[in-house]
N, C-alpha and C positions, 0 to 999 in steps of 0.2 A: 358020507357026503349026502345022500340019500335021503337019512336022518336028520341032518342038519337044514334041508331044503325046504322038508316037510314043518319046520317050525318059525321059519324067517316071514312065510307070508303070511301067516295069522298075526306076526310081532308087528310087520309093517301097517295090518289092517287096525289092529288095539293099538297104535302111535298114531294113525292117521284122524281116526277115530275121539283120540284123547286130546289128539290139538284140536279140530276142529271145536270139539265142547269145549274148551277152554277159553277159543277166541269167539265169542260171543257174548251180546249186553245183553245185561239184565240190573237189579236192585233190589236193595236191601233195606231195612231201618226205616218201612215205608209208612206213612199216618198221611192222616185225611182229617181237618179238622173243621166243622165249623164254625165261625165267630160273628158274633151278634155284638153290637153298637151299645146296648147294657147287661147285656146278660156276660156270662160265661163261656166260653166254647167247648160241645163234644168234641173228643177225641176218642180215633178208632182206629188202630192198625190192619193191614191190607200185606198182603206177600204177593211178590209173581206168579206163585201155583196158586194163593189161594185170596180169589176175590171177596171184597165184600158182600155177603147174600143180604142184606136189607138196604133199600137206596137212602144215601142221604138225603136229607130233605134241607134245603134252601128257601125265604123268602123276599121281600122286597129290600130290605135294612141287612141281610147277612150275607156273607163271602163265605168261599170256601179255602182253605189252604192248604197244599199237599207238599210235603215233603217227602226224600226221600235219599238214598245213597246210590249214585249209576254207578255198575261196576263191567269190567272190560276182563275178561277171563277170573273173573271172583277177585277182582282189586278193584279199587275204588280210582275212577278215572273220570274224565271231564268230556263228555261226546262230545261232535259238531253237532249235532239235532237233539233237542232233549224238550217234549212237547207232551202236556194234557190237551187229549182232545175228546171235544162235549159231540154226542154225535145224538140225531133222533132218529129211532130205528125204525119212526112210519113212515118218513120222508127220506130219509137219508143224508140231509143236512147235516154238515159237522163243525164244528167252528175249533180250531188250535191254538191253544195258549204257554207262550215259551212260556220255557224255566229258566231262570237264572242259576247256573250252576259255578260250583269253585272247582280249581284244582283237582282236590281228593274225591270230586264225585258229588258232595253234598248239593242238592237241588231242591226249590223250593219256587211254587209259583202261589201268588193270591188271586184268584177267582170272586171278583165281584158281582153281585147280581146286576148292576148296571154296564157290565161289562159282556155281560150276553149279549146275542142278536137279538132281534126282536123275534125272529122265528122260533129260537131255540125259548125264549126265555113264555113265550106263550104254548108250548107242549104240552098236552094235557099227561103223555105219555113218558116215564122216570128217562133222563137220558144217560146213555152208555158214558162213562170215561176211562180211556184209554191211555196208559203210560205208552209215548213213540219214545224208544233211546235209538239213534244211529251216528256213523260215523267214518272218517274215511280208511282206509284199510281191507281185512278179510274179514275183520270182525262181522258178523251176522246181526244185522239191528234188529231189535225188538220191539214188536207192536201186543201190546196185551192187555185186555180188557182189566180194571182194578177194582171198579165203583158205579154204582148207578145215583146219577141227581133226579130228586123228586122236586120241580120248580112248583112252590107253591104261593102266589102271586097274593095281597094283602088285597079283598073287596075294595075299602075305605081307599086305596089311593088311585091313582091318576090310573088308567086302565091305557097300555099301552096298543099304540097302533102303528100298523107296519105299511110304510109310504113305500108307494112303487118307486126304487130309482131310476134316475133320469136316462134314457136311453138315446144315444144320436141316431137318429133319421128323418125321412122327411116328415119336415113341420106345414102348416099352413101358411102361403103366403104371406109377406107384411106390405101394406099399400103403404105407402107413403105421402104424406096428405103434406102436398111445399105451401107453401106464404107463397099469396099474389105478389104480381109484379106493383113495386111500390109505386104509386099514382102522382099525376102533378097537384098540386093545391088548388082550391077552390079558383073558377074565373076571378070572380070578384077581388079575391088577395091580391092573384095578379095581378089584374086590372090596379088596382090599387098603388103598387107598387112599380108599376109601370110609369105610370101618372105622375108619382114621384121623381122617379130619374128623370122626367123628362121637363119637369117644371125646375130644375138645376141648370136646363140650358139657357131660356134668358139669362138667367140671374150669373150665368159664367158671360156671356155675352155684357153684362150691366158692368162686370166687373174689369174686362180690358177696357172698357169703353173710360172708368174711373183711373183704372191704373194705367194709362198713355198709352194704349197698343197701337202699332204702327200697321192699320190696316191695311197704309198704302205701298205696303214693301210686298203683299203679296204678290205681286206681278215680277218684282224684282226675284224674287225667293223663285218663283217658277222658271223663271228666264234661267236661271245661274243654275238651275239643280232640278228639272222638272222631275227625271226621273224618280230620285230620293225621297222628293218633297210628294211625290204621286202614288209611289208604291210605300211610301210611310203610310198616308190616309187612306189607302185604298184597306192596307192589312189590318189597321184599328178596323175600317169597316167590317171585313170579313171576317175578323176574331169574334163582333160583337155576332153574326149571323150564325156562325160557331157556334156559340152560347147558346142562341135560339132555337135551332135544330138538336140539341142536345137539350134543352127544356121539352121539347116536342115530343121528339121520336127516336133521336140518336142515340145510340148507346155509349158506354165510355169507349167501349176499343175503337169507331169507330171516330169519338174524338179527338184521339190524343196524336196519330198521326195526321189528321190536318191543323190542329192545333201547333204540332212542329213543325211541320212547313212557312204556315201566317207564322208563328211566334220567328223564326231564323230571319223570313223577311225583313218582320219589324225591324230587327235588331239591327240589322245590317243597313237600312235604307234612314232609318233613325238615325246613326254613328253618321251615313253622310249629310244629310238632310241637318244635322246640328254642327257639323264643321261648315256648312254654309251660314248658316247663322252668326255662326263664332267668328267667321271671316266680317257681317257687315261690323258686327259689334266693336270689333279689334280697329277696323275703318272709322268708325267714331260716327258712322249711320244710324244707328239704335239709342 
């Protein structure tokens, strides 16, 4: 028994031992290529033990493209996380670029040179790239250095520059500059047009005088109906003074409720003021 005891815990530690290495990612079948817009593209193969020792060099017109096989205890399986990332090892800036991976593991991302940051892509210094595979389970994800980019930017083209982004905080006031209060028209207009309304009252005065107005019923009209006949003219008056004080100096809110008061008068002493009327006319008086 003794014997037996003495071999179980080494067996348990070499099982314990052999899943662990099993359940972890790593990749296989891996190349780094780059592709130029007329040229050709190199291609260079890269392993998990063994990185590239010369960096790739990249410039303005070329991408890079990395394939590769993820695998989950040495099978070919499809992470949740599966990312080249470009990192600069004097700053420490890194920028992550998924993969598109299938099923059986196959991944593959294209690395554009417009696709850098402006930080990374102005580095005078090769940048690290890094295969990330991870995923959900026991499996152990894998971060491992594979390739160095050499970003070598083309003289002749547009020289990039790195704009601070916009940050919230406090800004500097904004005044706001309002439009005057709109003014009345010149005196003279008015004047003008005052002069006008008012040279219409002869000429309405000419006009009853032509078409048979029965002056002489105003005594009758007051007798039979003064109130009607008194709070009718008195509200035209005040509506027109209305007006005036509102050409002046009134504002709108301040005219539209006495406006409704004169205007409900009118209306009401009007309705009688003209059933008096309608009574001489019906009498055969008018």
């Amino acid at each position: 028994m003794r014997f037996l005891h003495s071999f179980v815990a080494p067996l348990v530690l070499l099982a314990a031992g052999a899943a662990q290495a099993a359940s972890s990612w790593g990749f296989d079948d891996a190349t780094v290529q780059v592709n130029a817009k007329k040229a050709a593209g190199t291609k260079e193969k890269f392993s998990e033990t063994k990185p590239l020792s010369q960096p790739v060099s990249i410039s303005n017109t070329e991408s890079i493209k990395v394939l590769l096989v993820a695998k989950d205890g040495g099978k070919g399986k499809r992470p949740h996380q599966a990312f080249v990332v470009l990192q600069d090892e004097l700053s420490g800036l890194e920028a992550p670029f998924p993969m598109t991976v299938k099923e059986n593991g196959k991944a593959v991302v294209d690395i554009k040179f417009a696709d850098l940051p402006v930080q990374l892509a102005t580095s005078t210094a090769p940048l690290k790239a890094s295969v990330v595979l991870a995923s959900f389970g026991s499996s152990k994800g894998l971060n491992k250095p594979a390739f160095s980019v050499s970003v070598n930017t083309d003289p002749n083209a547009t020289p990039l520059i790195y704009e601070k982004p916009l940050r919230y905080g406090k800004r500097e006031p904004i005044n706001h500059t309002f439009r005057a209060d709109p003014k009345n028209p010149p005196k003279i207009i008015s004047a003008f047009f005052a002069l006008a309304v008012l040279a219409t009252v002869p000429a309405l005065f000419v006009g009853w005088l032509v078409l048979g107005a029965n002056v002489s019923h105003i005594q009758r009209a007051l007798s039979d109906a003064p109130i009607a006949h008194g709070v009718f003219f008195g509200s035209l008056v005040a509506l027109e003074g209305v007006f005036y004080l509102y050409y002046v100096s009134w504002s709108l809110f301040q005219v539209l409720p006495v406006i409704g008061v004169f205007g409900a008068a009118t209306f009401l002493s009007g309705a009688k003021a003209l059933g008096e009327v309608q009574g001489r006319r019906l009498a055969g008086e008018r």
